[in-house]
mmCIF file of the N, C-alpha and C atoms, coordinates in Angstrom:
data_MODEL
# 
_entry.id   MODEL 
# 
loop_
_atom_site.group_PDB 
_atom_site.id 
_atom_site.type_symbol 
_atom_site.label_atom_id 
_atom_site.label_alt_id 
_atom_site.label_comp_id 
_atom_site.label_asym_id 
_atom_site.label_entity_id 
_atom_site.label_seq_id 
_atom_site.pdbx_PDB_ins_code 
_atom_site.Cartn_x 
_atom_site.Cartn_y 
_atom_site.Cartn_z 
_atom_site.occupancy 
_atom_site.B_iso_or_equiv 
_atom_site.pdbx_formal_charge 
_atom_site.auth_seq_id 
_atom_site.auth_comp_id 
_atom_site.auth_asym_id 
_atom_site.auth_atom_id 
_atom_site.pdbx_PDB_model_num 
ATOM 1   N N  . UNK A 1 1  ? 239.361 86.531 175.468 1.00 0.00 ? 1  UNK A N  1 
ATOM 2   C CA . UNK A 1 1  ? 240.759 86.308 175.179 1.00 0.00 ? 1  UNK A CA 1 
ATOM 3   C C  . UNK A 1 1  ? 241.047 84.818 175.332 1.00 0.00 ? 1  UNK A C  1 
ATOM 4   N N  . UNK A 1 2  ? 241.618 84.381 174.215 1.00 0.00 ? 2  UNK A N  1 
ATOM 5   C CA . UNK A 1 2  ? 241.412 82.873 174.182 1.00 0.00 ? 2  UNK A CA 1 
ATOM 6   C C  . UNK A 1 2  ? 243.176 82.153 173.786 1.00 0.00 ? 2  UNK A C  1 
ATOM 7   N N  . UNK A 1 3  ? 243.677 81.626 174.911 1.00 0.00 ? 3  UNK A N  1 
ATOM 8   C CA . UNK A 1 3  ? 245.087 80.862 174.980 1.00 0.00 ? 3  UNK A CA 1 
ATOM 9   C C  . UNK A 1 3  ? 244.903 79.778 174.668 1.00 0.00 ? 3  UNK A C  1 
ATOM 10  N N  . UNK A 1 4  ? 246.150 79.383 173.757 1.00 0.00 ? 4  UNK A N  1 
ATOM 11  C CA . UNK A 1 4  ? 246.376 78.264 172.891 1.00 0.00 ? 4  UNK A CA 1 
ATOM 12  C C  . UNK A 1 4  ? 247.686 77.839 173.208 1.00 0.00 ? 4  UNK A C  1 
ATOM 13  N N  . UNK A 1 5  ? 247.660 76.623 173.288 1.00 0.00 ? 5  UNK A N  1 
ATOM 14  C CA . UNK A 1 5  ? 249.113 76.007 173.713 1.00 0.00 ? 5  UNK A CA 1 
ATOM 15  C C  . UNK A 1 5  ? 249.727 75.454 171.861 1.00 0.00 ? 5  UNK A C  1 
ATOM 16  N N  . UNK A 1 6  ? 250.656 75.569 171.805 1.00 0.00 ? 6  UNK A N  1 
ATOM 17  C CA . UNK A 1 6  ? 251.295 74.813 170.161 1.00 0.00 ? 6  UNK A CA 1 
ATOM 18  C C  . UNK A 1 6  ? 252.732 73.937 170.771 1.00 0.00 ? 6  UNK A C  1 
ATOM 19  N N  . UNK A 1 7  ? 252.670 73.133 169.754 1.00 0.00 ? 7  UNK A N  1 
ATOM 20  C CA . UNK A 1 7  ? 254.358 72.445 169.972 1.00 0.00 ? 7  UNK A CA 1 
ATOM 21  C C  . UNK A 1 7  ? 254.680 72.375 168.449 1.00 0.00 ? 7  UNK A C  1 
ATOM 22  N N  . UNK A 1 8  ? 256.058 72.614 168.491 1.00 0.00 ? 8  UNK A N  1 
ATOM 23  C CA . UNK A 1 8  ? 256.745 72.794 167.143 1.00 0.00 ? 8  UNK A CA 1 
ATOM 24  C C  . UNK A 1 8  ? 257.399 71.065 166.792 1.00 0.00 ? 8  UNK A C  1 
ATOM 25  N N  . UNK A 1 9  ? 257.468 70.694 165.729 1.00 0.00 ? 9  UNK A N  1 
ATOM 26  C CA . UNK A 1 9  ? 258.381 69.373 165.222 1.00 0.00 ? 9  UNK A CA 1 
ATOM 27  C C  . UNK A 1 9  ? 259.821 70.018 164.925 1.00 0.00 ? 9  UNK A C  1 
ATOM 28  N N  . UNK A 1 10 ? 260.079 69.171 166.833 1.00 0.00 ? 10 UNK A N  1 
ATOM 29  C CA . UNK A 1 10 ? 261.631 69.290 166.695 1.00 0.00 ? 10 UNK A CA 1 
ATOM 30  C C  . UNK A 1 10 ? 262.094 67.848 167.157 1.00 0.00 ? 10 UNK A C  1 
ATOM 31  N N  . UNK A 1 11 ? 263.363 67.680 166.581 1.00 0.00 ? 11 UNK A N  1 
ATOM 32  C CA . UNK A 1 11 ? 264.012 66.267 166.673 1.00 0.00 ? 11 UNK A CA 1 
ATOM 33  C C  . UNK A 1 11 ? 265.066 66.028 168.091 1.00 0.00 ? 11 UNK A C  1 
ATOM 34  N N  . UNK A 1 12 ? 265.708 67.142 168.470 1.00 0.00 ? 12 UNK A N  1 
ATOM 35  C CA . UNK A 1 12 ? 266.404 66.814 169.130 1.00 0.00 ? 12 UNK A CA 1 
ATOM 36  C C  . UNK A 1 12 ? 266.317 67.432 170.684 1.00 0.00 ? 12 UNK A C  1 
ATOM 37  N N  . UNK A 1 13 ? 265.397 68.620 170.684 1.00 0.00 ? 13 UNK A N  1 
ATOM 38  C CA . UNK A 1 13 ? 265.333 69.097 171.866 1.00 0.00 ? 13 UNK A CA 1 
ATOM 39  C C  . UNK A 1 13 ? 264.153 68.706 172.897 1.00 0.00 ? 13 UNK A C  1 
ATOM 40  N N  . UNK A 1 14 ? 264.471 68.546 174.209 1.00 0.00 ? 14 UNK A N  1 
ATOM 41  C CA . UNK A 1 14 ? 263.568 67.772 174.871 1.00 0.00 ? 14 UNK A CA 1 
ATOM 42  C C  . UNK A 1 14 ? 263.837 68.296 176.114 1.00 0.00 ? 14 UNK A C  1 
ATOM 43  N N  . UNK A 1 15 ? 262.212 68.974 176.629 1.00 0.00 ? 15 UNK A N  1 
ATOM 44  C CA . UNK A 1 15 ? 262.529 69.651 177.765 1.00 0.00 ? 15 UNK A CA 1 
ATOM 45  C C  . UNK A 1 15 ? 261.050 69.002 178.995 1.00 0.00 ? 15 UNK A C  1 
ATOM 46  N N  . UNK A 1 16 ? 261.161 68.950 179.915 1.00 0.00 ? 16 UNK A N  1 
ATOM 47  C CA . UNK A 1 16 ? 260.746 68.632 181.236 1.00 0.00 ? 16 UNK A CA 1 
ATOM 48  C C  . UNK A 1 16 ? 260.401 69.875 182.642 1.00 0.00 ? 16 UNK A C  1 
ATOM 49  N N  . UNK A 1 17 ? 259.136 70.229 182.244 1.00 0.00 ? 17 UNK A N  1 
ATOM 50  C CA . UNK A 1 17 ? 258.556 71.587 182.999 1.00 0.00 ? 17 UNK A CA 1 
ATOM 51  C C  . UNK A 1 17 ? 258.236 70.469 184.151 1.00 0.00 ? 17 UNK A C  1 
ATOM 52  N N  . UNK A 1 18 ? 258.561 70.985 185.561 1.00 0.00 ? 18 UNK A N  1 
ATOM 53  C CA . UNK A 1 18 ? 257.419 70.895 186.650 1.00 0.00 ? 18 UNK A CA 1 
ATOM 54  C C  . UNK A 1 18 ? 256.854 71.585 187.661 1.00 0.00 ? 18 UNK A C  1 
ATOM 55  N N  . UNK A 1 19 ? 256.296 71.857 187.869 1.00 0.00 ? 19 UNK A N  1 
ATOM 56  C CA . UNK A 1 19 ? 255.510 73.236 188.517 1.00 0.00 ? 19 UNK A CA 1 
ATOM 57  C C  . UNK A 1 19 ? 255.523 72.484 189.963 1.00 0.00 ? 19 UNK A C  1 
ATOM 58  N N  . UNK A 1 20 ? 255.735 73.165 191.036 1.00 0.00 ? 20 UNK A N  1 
ATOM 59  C CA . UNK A 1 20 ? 255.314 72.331 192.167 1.00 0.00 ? 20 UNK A CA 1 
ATOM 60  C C  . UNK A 1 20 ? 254.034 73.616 192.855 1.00 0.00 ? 20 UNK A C  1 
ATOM 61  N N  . UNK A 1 21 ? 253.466 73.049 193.234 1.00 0.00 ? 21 UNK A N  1 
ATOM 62  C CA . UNK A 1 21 ? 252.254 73.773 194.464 1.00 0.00 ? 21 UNK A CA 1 
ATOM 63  C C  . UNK A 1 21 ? 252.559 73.336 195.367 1.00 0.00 ? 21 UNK A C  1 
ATOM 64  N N  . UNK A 1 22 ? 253.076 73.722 196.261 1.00 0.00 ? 22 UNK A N  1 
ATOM 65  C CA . UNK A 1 22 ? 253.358 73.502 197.284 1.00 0.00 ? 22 UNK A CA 1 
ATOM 66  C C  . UNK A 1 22 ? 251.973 73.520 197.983 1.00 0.00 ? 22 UNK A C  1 
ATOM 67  N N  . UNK A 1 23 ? 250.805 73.152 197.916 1.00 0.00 ? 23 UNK A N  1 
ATOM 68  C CA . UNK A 1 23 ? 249.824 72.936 199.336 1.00 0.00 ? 23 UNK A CA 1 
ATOM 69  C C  . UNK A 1 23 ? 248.973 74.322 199.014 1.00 0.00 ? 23 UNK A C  1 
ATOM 70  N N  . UNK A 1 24 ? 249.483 75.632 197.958 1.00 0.00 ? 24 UNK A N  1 
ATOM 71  C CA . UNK A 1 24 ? 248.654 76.486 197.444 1.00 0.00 ? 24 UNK A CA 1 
ATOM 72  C C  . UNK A 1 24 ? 247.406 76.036 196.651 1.00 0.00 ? 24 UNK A C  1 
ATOM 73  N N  . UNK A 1 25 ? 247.477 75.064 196.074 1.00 0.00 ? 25 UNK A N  1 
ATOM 74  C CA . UNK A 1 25 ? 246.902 74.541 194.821 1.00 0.00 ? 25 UNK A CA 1 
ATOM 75  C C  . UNK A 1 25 ? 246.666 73.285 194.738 1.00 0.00 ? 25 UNK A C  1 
ATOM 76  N N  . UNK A 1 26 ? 245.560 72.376 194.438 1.00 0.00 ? 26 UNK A N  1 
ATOM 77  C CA . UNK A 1 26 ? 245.323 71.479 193.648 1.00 0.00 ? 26 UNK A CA 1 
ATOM 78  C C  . UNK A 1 26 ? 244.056 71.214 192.811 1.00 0.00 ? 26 UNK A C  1 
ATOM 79  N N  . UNK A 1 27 ? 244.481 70.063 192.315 1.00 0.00 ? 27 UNK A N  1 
ATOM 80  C CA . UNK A 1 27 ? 243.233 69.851 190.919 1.00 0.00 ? 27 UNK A CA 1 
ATOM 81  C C  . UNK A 1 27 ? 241.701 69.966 191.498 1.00 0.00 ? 27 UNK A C  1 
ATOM 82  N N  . UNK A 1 28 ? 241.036 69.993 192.951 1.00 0.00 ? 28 UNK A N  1 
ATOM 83  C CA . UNK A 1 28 ? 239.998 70.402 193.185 1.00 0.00 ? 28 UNK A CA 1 
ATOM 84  C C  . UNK A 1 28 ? 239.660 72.265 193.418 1.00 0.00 ? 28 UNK A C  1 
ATOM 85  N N  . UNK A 1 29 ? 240.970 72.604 193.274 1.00 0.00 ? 29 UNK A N  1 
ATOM 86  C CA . UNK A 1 29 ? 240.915 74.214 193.070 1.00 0.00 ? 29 UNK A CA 1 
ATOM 87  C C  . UNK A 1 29 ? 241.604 74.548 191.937 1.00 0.00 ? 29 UNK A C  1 
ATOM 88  N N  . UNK A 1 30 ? 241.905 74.037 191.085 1.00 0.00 ? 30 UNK A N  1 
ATOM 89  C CA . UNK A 1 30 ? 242.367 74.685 190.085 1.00 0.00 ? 30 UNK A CA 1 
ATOM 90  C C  . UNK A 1 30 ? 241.315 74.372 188.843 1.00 0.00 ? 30 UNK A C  1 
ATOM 91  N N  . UNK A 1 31 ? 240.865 73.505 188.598 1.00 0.00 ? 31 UNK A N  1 
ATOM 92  C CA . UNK A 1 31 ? 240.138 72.724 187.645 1.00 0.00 ? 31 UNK A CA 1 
ATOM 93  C C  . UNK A 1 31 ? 238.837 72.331 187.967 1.00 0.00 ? 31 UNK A C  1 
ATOM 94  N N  . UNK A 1 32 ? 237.105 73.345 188.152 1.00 0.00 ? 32 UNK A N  1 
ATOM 95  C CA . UNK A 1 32 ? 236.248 73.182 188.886 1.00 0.00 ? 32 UNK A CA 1 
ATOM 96  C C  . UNK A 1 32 ? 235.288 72.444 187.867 1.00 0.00 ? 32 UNK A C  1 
ATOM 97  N N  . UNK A 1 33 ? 234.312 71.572 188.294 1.00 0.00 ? 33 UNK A N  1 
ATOM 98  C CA . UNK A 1 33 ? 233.340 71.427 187.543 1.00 0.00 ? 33 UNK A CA 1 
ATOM 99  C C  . UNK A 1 33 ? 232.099 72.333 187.005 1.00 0.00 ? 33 UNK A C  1 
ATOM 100 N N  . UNK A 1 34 ? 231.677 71.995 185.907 1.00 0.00 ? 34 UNK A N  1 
ATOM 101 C CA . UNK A 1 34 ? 230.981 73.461 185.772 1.00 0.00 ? 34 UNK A CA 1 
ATOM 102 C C  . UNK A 1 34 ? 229.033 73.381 186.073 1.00 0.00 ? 34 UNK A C  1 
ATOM 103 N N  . UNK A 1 35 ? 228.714 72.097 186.161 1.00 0.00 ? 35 UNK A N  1 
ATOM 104 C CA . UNK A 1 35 ? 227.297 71.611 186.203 1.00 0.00 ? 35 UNK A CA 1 
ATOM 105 C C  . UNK A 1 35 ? 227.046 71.525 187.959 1.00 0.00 ? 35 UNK A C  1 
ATOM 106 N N  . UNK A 1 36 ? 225.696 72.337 187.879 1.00 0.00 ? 36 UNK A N  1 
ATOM 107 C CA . UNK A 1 36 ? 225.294 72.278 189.191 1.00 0.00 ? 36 UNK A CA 1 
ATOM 108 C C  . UNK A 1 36 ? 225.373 70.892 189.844 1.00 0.00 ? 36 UNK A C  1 
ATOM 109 N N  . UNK A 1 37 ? 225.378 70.099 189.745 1.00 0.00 ? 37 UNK A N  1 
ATOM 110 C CA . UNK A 1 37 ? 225.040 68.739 190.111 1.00 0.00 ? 37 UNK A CA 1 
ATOM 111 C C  . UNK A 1 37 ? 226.994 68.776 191.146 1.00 0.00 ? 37 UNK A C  1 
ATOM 112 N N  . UNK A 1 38 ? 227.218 68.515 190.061 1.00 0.00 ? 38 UNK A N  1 
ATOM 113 C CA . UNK A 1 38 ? 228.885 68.567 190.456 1.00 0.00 ? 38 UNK A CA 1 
ATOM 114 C C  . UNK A 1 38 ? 229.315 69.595 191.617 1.00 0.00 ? 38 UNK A C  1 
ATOM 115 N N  . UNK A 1 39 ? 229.103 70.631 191.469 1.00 0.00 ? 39 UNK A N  1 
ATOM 116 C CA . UNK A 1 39 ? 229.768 72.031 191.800 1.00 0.00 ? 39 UNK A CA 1 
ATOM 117 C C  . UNK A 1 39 ? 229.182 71.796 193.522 1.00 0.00 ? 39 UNK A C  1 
ATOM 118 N N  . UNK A 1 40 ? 227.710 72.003 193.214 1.00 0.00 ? 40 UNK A N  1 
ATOM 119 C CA . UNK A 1 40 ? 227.269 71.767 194.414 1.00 0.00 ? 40 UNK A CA 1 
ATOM 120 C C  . UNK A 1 40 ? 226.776 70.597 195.518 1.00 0.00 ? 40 UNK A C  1 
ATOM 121 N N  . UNK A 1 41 ? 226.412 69.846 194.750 1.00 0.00 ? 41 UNK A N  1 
ATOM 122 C CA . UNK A 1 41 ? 226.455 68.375 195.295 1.00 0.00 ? 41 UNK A CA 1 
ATOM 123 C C  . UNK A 1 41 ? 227.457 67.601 195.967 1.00 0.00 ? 41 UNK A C  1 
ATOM 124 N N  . UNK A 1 42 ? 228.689 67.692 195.010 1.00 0.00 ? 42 UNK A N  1 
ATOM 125 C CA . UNK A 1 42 ? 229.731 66.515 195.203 1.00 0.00 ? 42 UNK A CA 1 
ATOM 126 C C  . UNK A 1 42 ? 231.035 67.333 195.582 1.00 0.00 ? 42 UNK A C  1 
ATOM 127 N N  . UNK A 1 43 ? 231.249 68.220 195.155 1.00 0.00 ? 43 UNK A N  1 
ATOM 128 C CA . UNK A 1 43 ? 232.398 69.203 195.473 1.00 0.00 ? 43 UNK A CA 1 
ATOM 129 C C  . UNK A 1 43 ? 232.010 69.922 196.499 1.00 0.00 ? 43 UNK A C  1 
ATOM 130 N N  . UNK A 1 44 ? 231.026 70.635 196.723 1.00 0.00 ? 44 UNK A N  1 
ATOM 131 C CA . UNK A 1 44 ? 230.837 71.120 198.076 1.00 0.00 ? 44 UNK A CA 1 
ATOM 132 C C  . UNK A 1 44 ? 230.740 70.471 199.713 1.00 0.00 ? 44 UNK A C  1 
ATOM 133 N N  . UNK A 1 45 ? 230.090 68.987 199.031 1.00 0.00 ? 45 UNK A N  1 
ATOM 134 C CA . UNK A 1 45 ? 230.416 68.271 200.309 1.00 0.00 ? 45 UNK A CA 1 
ATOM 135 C C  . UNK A 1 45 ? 231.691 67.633 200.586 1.00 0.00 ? 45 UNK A C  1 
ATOM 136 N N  . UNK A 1 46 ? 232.702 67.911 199.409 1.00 0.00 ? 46 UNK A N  1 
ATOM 137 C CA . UNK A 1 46 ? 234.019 67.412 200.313 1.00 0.00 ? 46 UNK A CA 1 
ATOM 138 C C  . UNK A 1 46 ? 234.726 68.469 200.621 1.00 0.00 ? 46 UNK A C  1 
ATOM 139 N N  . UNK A 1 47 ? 234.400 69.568 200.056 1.00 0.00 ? 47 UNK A N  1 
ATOM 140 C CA . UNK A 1 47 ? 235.328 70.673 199.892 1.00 0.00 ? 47 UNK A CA 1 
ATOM 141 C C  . UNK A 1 47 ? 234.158 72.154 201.068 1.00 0.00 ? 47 UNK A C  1 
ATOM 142 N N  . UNK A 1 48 ? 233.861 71.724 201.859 1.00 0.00 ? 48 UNK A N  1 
ATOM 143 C CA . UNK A 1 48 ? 232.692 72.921 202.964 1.00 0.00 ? 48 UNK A CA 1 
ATOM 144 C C  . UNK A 1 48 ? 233.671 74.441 202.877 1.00 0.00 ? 48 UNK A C  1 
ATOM 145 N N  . UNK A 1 49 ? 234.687 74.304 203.787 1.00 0.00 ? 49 UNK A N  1 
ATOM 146 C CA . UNK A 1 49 ? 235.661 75.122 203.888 1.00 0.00 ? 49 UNK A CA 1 
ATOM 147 C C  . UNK A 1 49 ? 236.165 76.051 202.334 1.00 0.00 ? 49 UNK A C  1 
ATOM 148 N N  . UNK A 1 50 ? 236.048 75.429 201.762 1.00 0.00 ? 50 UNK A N  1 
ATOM 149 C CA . UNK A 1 50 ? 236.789 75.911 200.354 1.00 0.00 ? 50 UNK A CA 1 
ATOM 150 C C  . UNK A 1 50 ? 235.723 76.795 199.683 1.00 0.00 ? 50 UNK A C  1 
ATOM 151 N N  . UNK A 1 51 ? 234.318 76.737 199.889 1.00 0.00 ? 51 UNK A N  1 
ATOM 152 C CA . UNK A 1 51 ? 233.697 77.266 199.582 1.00 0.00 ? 51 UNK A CA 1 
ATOM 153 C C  . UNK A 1 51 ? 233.262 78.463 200.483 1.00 0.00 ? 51 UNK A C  1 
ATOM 154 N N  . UNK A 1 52 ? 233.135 78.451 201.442 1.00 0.00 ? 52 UNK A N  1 
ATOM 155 C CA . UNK A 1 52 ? 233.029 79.608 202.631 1.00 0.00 ? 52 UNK A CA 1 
ATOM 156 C C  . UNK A 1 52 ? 234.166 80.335 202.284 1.00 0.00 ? 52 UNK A C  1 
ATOM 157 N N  . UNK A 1 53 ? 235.323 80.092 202.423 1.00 0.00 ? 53 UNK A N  1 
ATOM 158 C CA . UNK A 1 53 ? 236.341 81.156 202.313 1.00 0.00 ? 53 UNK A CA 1 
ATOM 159 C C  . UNK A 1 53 ? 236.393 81.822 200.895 1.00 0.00 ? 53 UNK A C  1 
ATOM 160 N N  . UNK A 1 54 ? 236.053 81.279 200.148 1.00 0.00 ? 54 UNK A N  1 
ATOM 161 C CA . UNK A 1 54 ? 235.929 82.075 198.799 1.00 0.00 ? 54 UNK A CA 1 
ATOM 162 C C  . UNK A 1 54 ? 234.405 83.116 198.644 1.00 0.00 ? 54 UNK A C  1 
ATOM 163 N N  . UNK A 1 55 ? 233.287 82.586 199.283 1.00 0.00 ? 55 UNK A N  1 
ATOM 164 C CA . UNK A 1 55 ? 232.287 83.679 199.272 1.00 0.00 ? 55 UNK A CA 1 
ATOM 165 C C  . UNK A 1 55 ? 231.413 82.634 198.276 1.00 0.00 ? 55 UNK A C  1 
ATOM 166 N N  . UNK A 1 56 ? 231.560 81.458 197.747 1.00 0.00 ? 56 UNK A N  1 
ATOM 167 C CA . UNK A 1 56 ? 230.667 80.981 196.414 1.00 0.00 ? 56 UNK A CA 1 
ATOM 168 C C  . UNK A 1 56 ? 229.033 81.192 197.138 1.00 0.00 ? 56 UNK A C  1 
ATOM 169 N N  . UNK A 1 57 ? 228.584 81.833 195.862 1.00 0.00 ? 57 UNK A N  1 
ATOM 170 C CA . UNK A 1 57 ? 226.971 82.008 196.215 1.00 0.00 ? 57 UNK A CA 1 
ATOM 171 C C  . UNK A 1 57 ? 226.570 83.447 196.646 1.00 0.00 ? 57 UNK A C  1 
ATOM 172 N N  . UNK A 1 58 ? 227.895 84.175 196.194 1.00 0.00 ? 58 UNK A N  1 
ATOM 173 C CA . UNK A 1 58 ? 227.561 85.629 196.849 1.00 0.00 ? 58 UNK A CA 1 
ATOM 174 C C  . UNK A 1 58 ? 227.388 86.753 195.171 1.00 0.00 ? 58 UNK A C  1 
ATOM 175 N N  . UNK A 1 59 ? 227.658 85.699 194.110 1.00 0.00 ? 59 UNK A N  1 
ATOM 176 C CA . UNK A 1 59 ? 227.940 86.386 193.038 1.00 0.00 ? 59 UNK A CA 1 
ATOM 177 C C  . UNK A 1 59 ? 228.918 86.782 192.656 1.00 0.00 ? 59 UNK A C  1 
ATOM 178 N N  . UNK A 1 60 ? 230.163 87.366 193.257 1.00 0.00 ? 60 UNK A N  1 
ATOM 179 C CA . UNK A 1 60 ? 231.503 87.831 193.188 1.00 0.00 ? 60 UNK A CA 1 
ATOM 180 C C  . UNK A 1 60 ? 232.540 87.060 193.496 1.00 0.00 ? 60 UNK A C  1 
ATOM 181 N N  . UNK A 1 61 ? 232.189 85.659 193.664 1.00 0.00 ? 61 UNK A N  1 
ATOM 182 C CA . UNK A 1 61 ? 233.375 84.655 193.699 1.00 0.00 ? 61 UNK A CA 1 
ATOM 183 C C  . UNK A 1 61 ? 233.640 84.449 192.558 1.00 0.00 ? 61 UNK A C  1 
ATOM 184 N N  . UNK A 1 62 ? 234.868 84.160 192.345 1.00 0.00 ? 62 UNK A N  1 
ATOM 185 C CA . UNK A 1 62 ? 235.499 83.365 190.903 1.00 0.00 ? 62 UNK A CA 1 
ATOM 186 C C  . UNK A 1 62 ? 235.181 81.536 190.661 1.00 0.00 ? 62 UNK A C  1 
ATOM 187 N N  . UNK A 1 63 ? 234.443 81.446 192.280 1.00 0.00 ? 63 UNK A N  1 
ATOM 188 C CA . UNK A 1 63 ? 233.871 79.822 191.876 1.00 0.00 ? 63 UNK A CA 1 
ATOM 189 C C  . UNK A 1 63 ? 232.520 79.963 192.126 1.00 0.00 ? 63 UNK A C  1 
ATOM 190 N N  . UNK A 1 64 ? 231.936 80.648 192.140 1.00 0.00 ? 64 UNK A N  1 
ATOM 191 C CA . UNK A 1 64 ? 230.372 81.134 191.071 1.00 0.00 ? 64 UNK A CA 1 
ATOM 192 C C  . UNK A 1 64 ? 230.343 80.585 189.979 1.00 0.00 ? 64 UNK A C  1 
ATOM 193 N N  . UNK A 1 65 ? 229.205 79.413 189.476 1.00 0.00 ? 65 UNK A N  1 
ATOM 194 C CA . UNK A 1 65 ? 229.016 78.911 188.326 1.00 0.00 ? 65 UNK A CA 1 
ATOM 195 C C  . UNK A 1 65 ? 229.029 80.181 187.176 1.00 0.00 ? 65 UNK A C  1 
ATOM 196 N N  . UNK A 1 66 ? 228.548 80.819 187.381 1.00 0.00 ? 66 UNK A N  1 
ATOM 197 C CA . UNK A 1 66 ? 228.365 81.567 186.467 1.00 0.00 ? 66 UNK A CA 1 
ATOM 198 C C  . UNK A 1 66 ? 229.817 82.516 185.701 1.00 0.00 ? 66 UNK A C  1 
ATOM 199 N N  . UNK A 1 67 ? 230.786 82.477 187.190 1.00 0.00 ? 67 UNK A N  1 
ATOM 200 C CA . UNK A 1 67 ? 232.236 83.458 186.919 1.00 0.00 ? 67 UNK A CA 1 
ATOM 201 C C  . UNK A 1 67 ? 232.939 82.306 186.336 1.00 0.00 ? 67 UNK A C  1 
ATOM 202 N N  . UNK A 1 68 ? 232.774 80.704 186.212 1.00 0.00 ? 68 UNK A N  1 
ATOM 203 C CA . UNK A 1 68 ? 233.398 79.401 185.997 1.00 0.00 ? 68 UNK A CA 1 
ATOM 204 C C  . UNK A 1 68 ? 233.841 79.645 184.490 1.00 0.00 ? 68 UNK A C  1 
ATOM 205 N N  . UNK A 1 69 ? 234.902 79.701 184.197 1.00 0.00 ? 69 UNK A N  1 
ATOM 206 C CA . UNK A 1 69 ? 235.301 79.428 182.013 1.00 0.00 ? 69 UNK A CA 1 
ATOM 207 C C  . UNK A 1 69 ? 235.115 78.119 181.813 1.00 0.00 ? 69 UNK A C  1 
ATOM 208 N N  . UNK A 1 70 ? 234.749 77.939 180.656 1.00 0.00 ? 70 UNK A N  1 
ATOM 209 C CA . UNK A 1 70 ? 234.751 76.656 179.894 1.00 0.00 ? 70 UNK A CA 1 
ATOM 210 C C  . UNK A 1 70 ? 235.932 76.417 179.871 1.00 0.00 ? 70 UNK A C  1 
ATOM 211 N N  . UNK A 1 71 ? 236.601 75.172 179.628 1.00 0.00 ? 71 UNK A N  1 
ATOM 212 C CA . UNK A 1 71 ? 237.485 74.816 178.854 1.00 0.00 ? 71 UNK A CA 1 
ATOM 213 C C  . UNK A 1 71 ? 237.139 74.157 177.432 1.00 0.00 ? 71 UNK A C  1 
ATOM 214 N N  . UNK A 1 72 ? 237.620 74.617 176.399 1.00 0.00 ? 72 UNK A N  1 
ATOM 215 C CA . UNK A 1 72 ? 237.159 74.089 175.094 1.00 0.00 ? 72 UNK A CA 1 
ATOM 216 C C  . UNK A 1 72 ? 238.459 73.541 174.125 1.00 0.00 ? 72 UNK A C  1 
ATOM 217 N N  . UNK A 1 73 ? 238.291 72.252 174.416 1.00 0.00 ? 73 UNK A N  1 
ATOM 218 C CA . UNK A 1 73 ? 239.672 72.132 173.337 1.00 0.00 ? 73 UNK A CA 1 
ATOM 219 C C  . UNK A 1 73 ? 239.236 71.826 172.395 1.00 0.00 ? 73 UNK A C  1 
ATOM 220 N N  . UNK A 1 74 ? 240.420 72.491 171.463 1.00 0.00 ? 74 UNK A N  1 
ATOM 221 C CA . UNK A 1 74 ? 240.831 72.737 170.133 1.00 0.00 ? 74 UNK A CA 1 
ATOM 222 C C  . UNK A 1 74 ? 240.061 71.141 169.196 1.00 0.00 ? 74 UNK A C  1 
ATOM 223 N N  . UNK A 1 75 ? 240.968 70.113 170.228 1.00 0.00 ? 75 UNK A N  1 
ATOM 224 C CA . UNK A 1 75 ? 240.961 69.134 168.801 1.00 0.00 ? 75 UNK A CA 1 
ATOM 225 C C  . UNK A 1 75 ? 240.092 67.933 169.835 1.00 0.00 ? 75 UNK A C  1 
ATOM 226 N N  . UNK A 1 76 ? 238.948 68.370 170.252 1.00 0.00 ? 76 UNK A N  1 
ATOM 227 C CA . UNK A 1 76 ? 238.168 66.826 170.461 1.00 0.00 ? 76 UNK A CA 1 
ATOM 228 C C  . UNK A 1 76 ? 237.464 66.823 169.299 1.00 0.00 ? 76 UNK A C  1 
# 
């Protein structure tokens, strides 16, 4: 199942989303690298904790290289 973001050509309407995470979330948990080198090398040694509590390496984590999605955009 594959989500696509679109924007329409409009002239006058102009809108401003901001999401806050409050301390749930950030770009080292939301957005993982997908190459062993990365995942386990460089992200695991800043991130020890983050990986224990999720289980990575047990197979059934969602930050299991293998459970990891691509991201593929549309227009590179």
């Amino acid at each position: 199942m594959a989500s696509n973001a679109f924007s329409a050509e409009v002239n006058s309407y102009k809108a401003l989303v901001c999401v806050f995470l409050k301390g749930g979330m950030d770009s080292m948990d939301f957005i993982l690298p997908k190459d062993q080198d990365s995942i386990i090398n460089a992200l695991a040694s800043v991130r020890p904790g983050m990986f224990e509590a999720y289980g990575v390496g047990s197979g059934n984590s969602s930050r299991d290289i293998d459970n990891i999605l691509e991201i593929n955009a549309l227009n590179s």
